[in-house]
C-alpha positions in Angstrom: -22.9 -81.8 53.0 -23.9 -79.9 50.0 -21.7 -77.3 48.2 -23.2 -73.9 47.6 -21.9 -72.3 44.2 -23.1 -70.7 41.0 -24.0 -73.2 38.6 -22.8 -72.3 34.7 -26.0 -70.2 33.7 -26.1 -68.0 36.5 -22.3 -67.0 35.9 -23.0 -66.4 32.1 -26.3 -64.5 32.9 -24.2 -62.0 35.0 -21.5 -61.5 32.5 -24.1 -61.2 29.8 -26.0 -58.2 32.4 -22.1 -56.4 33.3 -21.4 -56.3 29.2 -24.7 -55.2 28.2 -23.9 -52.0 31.2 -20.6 -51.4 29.4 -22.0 -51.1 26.3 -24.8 -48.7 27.4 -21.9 -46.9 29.3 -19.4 -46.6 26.2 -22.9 -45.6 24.1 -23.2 -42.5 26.5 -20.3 -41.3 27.3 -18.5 -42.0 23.5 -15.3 -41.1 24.8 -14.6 -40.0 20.0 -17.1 -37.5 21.0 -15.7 -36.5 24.1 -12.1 -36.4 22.5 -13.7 -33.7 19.8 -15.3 -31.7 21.7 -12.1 -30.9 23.5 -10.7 -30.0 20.4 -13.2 -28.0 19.0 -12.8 -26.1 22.6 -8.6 -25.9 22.3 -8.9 -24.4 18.5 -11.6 -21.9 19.6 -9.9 -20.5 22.0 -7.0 -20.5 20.1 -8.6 -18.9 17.2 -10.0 -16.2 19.6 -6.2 -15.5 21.1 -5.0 -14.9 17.6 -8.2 -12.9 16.8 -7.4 -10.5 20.0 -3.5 -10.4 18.9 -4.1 -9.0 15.3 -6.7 -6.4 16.8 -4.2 -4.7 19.3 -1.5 -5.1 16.6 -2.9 -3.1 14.1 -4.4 -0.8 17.2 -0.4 -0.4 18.0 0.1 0.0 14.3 -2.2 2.8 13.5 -1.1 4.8 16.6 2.3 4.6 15.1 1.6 5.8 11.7 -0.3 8.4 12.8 2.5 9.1 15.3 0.0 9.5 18.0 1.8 9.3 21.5 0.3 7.3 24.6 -1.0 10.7 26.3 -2.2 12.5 22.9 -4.2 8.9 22.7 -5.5 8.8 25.8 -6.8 12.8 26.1 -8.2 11.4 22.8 -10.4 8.7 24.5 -10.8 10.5 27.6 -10.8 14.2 26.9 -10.0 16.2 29.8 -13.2 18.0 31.6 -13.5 21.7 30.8 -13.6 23.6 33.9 -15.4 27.3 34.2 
């Protein structure tokens, strides 16, 4: 009776064909690039938080110099309809 198994070839032909995959897998993906572009996301957003902050502080800030109150601000914006 005969054995069936993979002769020596065969098993370095398919470890050959599975690390050539990886390496076209890792090529695609590039988990560096992946890793940046997550950070170039997180200081964006970041950077646009900050941006908003400063704006509606020196919105607030004005308003208080000019000692504007919330309603004299808003009939500002908004100014009330002018009925006949």
């Amino acid at each position: 009776m005969k054995k069936k198994a993979f002769t020596l070839i065969e098993l370095l032909i398919v470890i050959a064909l599975l690390g050539a995959l990886a390496v076209g897998l890792l090529a695609a993906l590039d988990p560096f690039e992946q890793l940046k572009k997550g950070t170039d996301t997180g200081v964006r957003n970041t950077v646009s938080e900050v941006h908003g902050a400063i704006i509606r502080y020196y919105a607030v800030a004005v308003i208080k110099c000019l000692g504007i109150h919330q309603l004299q601000l808003v009939q500002l914006i908004f100014p009330p309809a002018i009925v006949p």
